[in-house]
C-alpha positions as CSV (number, residue, x, y, z in Angstrom):
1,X,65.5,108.8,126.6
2,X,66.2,107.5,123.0
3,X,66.8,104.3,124.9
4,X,64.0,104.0,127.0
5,X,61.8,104.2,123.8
6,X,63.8,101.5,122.1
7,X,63.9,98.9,125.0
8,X,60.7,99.9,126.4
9,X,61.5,98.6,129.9
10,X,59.1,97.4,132.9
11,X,61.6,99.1,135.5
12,X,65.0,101.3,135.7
13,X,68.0,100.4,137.7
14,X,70.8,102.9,138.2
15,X,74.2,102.2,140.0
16,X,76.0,105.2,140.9
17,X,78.8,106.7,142.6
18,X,79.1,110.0,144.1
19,X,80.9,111.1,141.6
20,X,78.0,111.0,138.9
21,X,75.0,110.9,141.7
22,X,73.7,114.1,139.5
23,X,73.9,112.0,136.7
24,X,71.5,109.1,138.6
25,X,69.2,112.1,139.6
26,X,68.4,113.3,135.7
27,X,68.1,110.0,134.2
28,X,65.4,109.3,137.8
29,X,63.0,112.0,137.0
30,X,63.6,111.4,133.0
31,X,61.9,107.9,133.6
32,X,59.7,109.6,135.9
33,X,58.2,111.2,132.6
34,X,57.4,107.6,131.2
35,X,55.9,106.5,134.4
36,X,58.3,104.0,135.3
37,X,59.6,102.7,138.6
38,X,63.0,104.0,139.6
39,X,65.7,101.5,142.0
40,X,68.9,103.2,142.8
41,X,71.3,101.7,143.9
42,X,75.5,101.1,144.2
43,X,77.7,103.1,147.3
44,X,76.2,106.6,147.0
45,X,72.6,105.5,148.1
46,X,74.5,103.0,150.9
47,X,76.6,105.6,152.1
48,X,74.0,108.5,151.8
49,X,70.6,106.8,151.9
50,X,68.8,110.6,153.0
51,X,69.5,111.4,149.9
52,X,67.0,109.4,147.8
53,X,65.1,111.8,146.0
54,X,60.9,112.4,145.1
55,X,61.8,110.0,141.6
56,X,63.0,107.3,142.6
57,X,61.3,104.4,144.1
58,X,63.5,102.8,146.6
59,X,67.1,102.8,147.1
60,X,68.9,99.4,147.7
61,X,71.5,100.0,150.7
62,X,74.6,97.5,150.6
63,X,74.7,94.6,148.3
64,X,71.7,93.8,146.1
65,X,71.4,90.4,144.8
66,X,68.8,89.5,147.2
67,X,67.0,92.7,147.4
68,X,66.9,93.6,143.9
69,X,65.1,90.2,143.5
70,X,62.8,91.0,146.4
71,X,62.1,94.6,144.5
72,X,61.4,92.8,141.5
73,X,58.8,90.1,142.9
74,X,57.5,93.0,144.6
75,X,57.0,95.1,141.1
76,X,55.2,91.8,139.3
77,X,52.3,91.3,141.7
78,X,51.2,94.7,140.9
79,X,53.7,95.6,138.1
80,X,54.3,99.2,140.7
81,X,56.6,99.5,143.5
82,X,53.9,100.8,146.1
83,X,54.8,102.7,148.9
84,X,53.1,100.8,151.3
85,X,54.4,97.5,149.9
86,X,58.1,98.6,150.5
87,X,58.5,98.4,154.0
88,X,57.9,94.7,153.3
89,X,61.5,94.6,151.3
90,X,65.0,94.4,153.5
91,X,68.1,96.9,152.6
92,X,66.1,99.6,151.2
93,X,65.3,103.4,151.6
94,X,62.3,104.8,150.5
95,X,60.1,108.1,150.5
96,X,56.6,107.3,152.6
97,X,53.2,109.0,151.7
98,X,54.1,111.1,154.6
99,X,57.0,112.3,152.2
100,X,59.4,111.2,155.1
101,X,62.3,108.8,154.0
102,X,62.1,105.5,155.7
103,X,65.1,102.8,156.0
104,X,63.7,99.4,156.5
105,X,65.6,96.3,158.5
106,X,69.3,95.6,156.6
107,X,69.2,92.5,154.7
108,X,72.1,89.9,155.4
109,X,74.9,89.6,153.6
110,X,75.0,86.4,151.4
111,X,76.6,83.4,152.9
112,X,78.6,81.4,151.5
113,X,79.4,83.8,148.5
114,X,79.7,80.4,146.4
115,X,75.8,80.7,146.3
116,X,75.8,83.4,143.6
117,X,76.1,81.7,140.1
118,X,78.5,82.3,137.7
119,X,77.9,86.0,136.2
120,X,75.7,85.8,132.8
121,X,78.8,87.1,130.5
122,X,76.8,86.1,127.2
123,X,74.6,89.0,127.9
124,X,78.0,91.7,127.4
125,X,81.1,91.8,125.1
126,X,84.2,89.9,126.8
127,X,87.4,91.0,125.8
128,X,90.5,88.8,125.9
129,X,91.7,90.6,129.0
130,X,89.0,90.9,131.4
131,X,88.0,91.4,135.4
132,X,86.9,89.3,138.3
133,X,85.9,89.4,141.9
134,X,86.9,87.1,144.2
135,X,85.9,88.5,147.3
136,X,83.9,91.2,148.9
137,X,85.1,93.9,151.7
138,X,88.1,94.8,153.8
139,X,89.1,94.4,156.7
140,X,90.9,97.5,157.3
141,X,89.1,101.0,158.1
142,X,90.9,103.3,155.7
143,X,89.3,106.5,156.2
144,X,88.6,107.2,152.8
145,X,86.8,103.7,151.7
146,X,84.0,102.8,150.6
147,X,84.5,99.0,150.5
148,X,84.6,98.7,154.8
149,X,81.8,100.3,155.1
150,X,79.8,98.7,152.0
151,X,80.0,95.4,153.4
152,X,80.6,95.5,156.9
153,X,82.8,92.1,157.3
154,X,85.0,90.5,154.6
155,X,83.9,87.3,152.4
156,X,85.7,85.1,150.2
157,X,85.1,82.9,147.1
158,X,86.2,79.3,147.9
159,X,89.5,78.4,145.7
160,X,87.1,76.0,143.9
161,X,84.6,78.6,142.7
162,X,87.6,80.8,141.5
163,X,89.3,78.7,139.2
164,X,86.1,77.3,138.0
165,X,85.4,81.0,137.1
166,X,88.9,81.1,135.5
167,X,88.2,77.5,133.9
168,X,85.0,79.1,131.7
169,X,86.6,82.4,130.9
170,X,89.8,80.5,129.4
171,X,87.1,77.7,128.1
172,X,84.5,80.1,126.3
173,X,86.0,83.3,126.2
174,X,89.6,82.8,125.6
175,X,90.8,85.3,127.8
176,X,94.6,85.3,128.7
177,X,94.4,88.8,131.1
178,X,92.7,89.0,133.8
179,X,92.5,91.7,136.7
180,X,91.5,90.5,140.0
181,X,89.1,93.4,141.4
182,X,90.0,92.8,145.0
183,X,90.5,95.2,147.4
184,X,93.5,93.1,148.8
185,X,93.4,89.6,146.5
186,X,96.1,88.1,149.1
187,X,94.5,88.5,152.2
188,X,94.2,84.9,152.7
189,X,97.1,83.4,152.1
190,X,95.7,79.5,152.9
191,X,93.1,80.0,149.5
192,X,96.0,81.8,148.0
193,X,98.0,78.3,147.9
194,X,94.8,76.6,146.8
195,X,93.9,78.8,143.4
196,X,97.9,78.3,142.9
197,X,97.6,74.2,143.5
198,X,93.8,73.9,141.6
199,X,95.3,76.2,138.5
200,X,98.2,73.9,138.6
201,X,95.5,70.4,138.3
202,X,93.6,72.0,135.8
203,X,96.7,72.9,133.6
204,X,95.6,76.7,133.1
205,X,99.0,77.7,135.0
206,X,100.8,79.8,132.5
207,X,98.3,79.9,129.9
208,X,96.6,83.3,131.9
209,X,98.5,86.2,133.7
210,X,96.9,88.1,136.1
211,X,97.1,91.6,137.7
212,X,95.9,92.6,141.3
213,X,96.1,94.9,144.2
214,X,97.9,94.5,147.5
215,X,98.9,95.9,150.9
216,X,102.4,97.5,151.5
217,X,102.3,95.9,154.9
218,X,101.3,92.3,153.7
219,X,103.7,91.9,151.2
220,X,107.0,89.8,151.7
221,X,109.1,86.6,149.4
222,X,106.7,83.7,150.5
223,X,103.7,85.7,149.2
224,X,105.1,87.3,145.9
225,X,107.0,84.5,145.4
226,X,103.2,82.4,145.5
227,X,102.4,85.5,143.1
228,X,104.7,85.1,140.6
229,X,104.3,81.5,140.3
230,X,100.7,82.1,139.8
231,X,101.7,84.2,136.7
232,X,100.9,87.5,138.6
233,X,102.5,90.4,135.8
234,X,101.5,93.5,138.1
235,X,101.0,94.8,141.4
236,X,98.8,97.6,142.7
237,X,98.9,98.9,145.9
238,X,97.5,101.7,147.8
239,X,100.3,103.9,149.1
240,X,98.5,107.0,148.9
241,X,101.0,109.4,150.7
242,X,104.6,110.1,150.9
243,X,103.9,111.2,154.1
244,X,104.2,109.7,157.3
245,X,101.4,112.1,159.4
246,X,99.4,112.1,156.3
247,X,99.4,108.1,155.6
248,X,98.4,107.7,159.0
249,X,95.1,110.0,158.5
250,X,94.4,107.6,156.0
251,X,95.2,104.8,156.9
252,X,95.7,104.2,160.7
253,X,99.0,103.1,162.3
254,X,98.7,99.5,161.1
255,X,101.2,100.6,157.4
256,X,103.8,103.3,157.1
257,X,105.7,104.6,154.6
258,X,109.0,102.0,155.3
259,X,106.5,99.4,154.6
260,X,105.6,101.0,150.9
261,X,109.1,100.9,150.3
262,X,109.7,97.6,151.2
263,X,106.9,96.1,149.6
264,X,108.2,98.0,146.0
265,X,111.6,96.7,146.6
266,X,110.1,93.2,147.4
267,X,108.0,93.0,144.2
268,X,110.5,94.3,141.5
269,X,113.0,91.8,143.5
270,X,111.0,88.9,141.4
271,X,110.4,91.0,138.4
272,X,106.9,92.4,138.8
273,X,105.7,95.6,137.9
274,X,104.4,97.7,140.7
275,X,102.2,100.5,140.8
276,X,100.7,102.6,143.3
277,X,98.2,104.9,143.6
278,X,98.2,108.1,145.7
279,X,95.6,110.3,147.3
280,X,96.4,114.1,146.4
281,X,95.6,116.9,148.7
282,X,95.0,115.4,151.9
């Protein structure tokens, strides 16, 4: 609240998980108070679009470059987000006079992903170890992700745009840490070779070290050893049970247990750190 007063904004955008949806709900109808427009969006509203509720606006289902942009063109011919406008706007959900919630056509997923400019890092604090995305989705259908079902297909940076990203954030930011974001940073190991070759040209190799995550059953010499050459210090993956009936709940017949332990013994072979995470209760 003390923040709305200060900033006075036109519009509010949350992003939320499920985990702090009730969270998104409050700070909706708080805004509601001032009269402004609400957009929701991030996986909760994606995953769970029915349950938009009577403060918010619309709710942006999948990603939102391109809608969030629509919303906003939307908002400045009439500076409201008018219910009969919305149906107008692709990938969104929103509550009709009729008070029934409507889901309009999906908007397309952004192709190439080289379109989207560089992110505006002068508007936020950039530490000297910092975070990247170099690709959006996964190819697997684990059955607790999100990411699968988010974007429906996987898409990747070109090796070009990547280590331009890495260029400026050594160039402007001096950062010497970063975490790739990824869901599985190696999947392709072609652009994999590339980044390695392009780091290599630009002489940045062994002036950053990086950290991602990985897949037990994608993980072998030729591929950590491309990893450690990169200047990879750790390794994440997703084992998530110790269990063999349990593992394949998860995550379907195509990684077992063997394959976590192998992986482990694979990455600590070239003097990695590993870590894992696990998924308690199942």
């Amino acid at each position: 609240e003390q923040e709305i007063k200060k900033f006075k904004p036109d519009l509010i955008g949350i992003s939320s998980v499920t985990q702090n949806y009730n969270l998104a709900c409050q700070y909706a109808r708080l805004a509601k108070k001032y009269n402004l427009p609400v957009i929701i969006g991030g996986v909760h509203i994606s995953m769970s679009p029915v349950s938009l509720t009577e403060h918010m606006d619309a709710g942006v289902v999948g990603e939102g470059e391109e809608t969030i942009c629509d919303l906003v063109e939307l908002f400045l011919i009439k500076h409201k987000l008018l219910k009969q406008d919305l149906s107008k706007v692709k990938g969104i959900v929103y509550i009709n006079e009729n008070k029934k919630i409507c889901l309009t056509p999906v908007q397309e997923l952004i192709a190439p992903l080289d379109k989207i400019p560089l992110p505006a890092r002068d508007l936020i604090r950039i530490r000297r170890e910092t975070y990247l995305f170099t690709s959006r989705g996964f190819p697997y259908r684990c059955v607790f992700c999100a990411s699968c079902r988010f974007w429906d297909k996987v898409r990747f940076f070109s090796a070009q745009y990547v280590v331009k990203e890495i260029k400026y954030l050594v160039k402007y930011y001096k950062v010497n840490t970063i975490n790739f974001c990824d869901d599985i940073f190696i999947l392709d190991k072609k652009r994999l070779k590339e980044i390695i070759d392009l780091l290599e040209k630009e002489k940045i190799l062994g002036k950053v070290t990086f950290a991602c995550s990985a897949r037990a059953n994608l993980i072998n010499d030729e591929v950590v050893q491309l990893l450690k050459k990169m200047g990879m210090k750790s390794i994440g993956l997703g084992l998530e049970s110790g269990s063999p009936k349990i593992l394949e709940y998860l995550k379907g017949p195509s990684v077992t247990v063997q394959d976590g332990i192998k992986a482990i013994n694979t990455i600590k072979k070239f003097g990695i750190k590993v870590y894992a995470s696990f998924i308690i209760g199942s």
